[in-house]
C-alpha positions in Angstrom: 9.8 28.9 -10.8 11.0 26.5 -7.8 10.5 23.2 -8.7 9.6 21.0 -5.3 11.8 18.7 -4.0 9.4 15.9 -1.5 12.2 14.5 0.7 11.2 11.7 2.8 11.9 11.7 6.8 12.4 8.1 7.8 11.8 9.0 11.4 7.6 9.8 10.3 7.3 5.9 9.4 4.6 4.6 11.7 3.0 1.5 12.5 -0.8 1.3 11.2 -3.7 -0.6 12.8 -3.7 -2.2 9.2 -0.7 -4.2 10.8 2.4 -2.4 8.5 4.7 0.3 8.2 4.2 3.3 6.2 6.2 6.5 5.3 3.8 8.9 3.2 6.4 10.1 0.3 3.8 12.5 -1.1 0.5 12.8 0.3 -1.1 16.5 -0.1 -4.2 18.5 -1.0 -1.8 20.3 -3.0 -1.3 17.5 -5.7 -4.7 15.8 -4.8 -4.8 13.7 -8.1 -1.4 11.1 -6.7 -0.5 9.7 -3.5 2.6 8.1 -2.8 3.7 5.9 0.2 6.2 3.5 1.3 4.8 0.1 2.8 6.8 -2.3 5.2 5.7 -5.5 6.0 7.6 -7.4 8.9 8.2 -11.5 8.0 5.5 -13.5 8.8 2.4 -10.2 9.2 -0.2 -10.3 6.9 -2.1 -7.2 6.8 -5.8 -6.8 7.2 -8.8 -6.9 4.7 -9.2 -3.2 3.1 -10.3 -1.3 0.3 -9.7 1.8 -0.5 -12.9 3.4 -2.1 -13.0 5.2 -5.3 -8.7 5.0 -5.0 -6.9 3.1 -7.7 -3.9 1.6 -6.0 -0.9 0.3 -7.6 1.9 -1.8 -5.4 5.0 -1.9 -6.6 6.9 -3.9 -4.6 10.8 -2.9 -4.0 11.9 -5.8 -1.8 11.2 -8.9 -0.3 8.3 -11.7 -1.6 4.8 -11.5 -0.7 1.3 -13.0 -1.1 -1.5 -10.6 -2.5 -4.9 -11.3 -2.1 -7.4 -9.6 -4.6 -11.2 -9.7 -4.0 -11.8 -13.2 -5.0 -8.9 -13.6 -7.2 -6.7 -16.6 -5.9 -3.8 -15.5 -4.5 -0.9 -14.9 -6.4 3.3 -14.6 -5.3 4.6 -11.0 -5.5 8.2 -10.3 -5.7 10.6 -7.3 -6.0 10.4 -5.5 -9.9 6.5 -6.8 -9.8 3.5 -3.7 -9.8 0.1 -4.7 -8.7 -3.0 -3.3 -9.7 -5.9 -2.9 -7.3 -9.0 -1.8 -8.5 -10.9 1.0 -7.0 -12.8 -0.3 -4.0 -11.5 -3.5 -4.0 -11.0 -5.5 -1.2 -7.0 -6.8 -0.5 -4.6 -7.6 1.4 -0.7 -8.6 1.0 1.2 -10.8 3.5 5.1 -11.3 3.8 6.0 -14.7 2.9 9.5 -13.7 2.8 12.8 -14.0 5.5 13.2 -9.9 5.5 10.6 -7.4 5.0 8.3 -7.1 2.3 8.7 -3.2 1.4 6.8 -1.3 -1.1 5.2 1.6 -2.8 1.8 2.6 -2.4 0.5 5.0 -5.2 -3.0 5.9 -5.0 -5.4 7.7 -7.6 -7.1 9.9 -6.3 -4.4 10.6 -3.4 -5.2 8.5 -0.6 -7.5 10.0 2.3 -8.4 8.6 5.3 -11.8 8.7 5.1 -11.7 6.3 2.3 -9.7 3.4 4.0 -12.1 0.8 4.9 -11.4 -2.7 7.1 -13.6 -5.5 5.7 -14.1 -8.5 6.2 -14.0 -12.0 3.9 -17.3 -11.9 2.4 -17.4 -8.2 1.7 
């Protein structure tokens, strides 16, 4: 038995209308229960208002200091070493407070599926 190796190609980050960088690390039908991205955040950007639904997400953030925003929670300083817990279907959104980027991992339970990202707004 071969055991798989998921190397990430840093030339497949893109720029999402969400307003961030990702790099999907491990993404496939194959291993449908786990997701794994890496988020970038440029200084200054905060990204939009989402949920995921029925997808846990966890942030662990990797570099840089943000501002997460958790359905009505008040906002709270993230930093590098620090994992956030979204609940399923929650609206959030994270914003770079920092001088460099703000760079993280996304892991998702179930893995994340397009279909399931949603933009919302404030009151939702």
């Amino acid at each position: 038995m071969q055991v798989p190796i998921l190397r990430p190609y840093p030339d497949a980050e893109s720029h999402t209308e969400e307003r961030c960088y990702i790099l999907e690390l491990s993404n496939s039908a194959d291993d449908p229960d786990l997701s794994i991205a890496r988020a970038r955040v440029e200084p200054g950007v905060t990204t939009r208002w989402h949920r995921v639904v029925d997808t846990v997400e966890r942030y662990v953030i990797l570099d840089g200091t943000g501002r997460m925003e958790i359905g009505d929670l008040p906002p709270q300083e993230v930093q590098a070493g620090d994992v956030v817990l979204i609940p399923a279907s929650c609206r959030q959104r994270i914003a770079n407070i920092g001088q460099g980027d703000l760079v993280f991992l996304a892991i998702c339970t179930p893995r994340f599926r397009p279909e399931a990202y949603e933009e919302v707004g404030n009151g939702v």
